[in-house]
N, C-alpha and C positions, 0 to 999 in steps of 0.2 A: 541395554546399550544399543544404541543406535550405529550403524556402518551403512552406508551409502554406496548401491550398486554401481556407480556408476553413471555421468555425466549423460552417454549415449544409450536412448532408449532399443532403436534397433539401424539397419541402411538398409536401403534398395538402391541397390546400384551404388552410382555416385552420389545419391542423396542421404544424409545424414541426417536423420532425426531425434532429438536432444529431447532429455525430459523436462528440461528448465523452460523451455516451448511449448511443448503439452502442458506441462500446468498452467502457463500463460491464459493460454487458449482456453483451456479448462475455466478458468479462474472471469476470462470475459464472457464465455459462453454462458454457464452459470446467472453470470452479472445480468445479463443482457436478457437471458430468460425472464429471472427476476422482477427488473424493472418492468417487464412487459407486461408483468401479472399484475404487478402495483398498480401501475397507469390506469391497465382497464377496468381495475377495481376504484380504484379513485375518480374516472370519469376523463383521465386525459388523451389527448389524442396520440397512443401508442407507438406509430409511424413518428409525427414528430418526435418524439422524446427517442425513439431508434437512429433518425439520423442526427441530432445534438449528440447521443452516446455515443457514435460510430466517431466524431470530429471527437468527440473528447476523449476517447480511448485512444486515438495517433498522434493526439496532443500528447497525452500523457504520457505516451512512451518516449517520444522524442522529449518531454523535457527530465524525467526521468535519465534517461541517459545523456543526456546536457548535464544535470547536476551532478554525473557521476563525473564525467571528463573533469567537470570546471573545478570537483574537487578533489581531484587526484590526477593533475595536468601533470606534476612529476613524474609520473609513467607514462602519461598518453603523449606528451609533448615528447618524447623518445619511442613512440611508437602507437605510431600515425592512423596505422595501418589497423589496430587494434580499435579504434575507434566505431565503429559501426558495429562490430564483432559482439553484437548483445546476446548471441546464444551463446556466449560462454559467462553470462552472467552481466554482473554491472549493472541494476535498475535501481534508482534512488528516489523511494515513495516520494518523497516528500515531494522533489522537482516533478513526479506524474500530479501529485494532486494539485499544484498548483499549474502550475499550464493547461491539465485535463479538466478542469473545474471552468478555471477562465475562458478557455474556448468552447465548454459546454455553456456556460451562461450566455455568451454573445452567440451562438449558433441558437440557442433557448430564447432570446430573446428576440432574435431576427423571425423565428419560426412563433411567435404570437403564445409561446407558452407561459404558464403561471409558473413562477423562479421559482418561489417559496416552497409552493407545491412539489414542483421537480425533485427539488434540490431531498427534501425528503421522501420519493420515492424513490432515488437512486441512492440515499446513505446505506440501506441496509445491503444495498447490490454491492458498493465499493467492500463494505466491512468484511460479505464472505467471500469475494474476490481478492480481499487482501490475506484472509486465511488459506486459502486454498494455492495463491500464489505463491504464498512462504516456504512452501513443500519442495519448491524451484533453487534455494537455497542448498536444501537436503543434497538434491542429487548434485549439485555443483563445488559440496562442502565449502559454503562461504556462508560468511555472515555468523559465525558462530561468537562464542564468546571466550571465557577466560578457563585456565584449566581446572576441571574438577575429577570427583572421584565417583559422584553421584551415581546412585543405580541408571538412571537414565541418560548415563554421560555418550556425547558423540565421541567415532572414532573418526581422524582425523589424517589424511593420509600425508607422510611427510612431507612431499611439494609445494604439499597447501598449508604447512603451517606457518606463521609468523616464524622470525628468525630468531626470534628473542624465547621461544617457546620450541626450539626445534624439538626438545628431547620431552617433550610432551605428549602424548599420547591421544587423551581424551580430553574433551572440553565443554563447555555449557553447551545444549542446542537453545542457542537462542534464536533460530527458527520457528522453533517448536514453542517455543515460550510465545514468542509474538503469535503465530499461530492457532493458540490457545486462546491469545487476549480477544484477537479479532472476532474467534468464532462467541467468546461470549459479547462481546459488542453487540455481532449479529443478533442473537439474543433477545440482550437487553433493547435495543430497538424494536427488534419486534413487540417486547411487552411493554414500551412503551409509547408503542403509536396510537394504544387504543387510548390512552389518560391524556394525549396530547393532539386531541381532536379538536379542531378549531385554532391552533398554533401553527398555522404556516412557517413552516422554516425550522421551528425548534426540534424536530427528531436530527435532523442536520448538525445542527447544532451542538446536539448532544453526542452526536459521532465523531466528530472533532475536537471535542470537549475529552472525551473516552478513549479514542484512541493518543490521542498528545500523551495522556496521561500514562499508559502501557507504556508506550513506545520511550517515553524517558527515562522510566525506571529499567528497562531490558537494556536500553542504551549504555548505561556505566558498565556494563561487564562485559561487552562488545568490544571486540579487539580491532574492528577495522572502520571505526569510526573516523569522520572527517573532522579536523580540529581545526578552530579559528583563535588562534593564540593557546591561553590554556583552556579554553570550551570547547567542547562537543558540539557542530551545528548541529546534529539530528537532534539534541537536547535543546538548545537553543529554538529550532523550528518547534520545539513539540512547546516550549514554555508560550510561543507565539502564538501557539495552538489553540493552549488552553487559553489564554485571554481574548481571543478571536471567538469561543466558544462565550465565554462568560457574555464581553460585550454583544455579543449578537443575541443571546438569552434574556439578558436588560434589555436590552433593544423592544424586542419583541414584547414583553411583560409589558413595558410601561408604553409602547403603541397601545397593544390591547386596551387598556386603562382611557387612552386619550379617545379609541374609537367607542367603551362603551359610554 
């Protein structure tokens, strides 16, 4: 069973620091290591691809929490105030990865870097940054899922549970599920950069391909998902996902073909 110490890691003084911050920070530090070791193993100029990551990492948080307001305005549109307030939670991958990506290629491209290349030295950075940031869920009890019984069930503290499940106790860590997927993502990227040598782009590819696919299936048993009639957008982004993955994989396959 899982129970969650608590939101606040420790204060000094008037300063409050929050574990959903720490693993933030954890989660880009990590990243940013990462990519650094990729780069200079692959021949890229390190510094570049550091300052594209630095512009794509404040993209991504701002739109991250853009996606979270835009879709759940029925609380922030009553409370205004709560809007900025991202250390109590509120980060919606999907809106990081698309604003953080987009302003990493155009920061990438203004800076003379090879995209394709990048773009997969940074996949495997995002993948264990998305695991490690999941953890940020844990201590804030959100994002879980629907109620179970399982030896591994989260405990759930009443405040935080949906209304409709007050008298529920334990619930899925669907956290910890995503969590899990990301860290084998990481993984499989890794064992797949060496077979996809000469493929610019496709380890990329295949990260977005990989993760859509976790992250739809975790999403149906996820109780605070965003709905667009009777759909799930996080399900909907992640089906976007995979076909953004496939057509970018054709892509790249039938280039190859035309350049040999």
């Amino acid at each position: 069973m899982f129970r969650s110490p608590g939101a606040i890691a420790f204060q000094v003084g008037p300063l409050t620091i929050r574990w959903y911050g720490i693993l933030m920070a954890a989660a880009i530090l990590v990243g940013f290591w990462l990519a650094d070791r990729e780069a200079k193993r692959e021949g890229i100029n390190p510094d570049k691809l550091l300052n594209a990551g630095q512009w794509a990492v404040i993209a991504g948080l701002i739109g991250a929490r853009l996606y979270e307001v835009v879709f759940n305005w029925d609380y922030y549109g009553r409370h205004l105030s709560k809007i900025p307030a991202v250390w109590e939670g509120g980060l919606a991958i999907h809106g990081g990865l698309i604003l953080g990506i987009l302003v990493g290629l155009w920061v990438g491209r203004r800076e003379g870097l090879p995209i394709l290349r990048c773009l997969d030295v940074v996949a495997p950075s995002l993948a264990i940054g998305q695991a490690i940031g999941r953890w940020g869920n844990f201590f804030n009890e959100e994002a879980f899922g629907t109620p179970t019984s399982l030896p591994w069930k989260l405990y759930v503290s009443a405040q935080n549970r949906p209304l409709p499940f007050a008298s529920s106790e334990y619930f899925h860590p669907t956290f910890l599920y995503e969590s899990l997927w990301d860290l084998g993502v990481f993984v499989a990227l890794i064992a797949l950069r060496r077979r996809l040598v000469g493929r610019s782009g496709a380890v990329f590819f295949v990260y977005i391909g990989l993760y859509s696919v976790g992250r739809f299936l975790i999403e149906s048993i996820r109780l605070d998902s965003f709905w667009l009639g009777p759909f799930r957008v996080p399900q909907l982004a992640s089906v976007a996902g995979v076909g953004l993955a496939v057509a970018g994989l054709l892509y790249l396959r039938s280039h190859r073909r035309v350049a040999a």
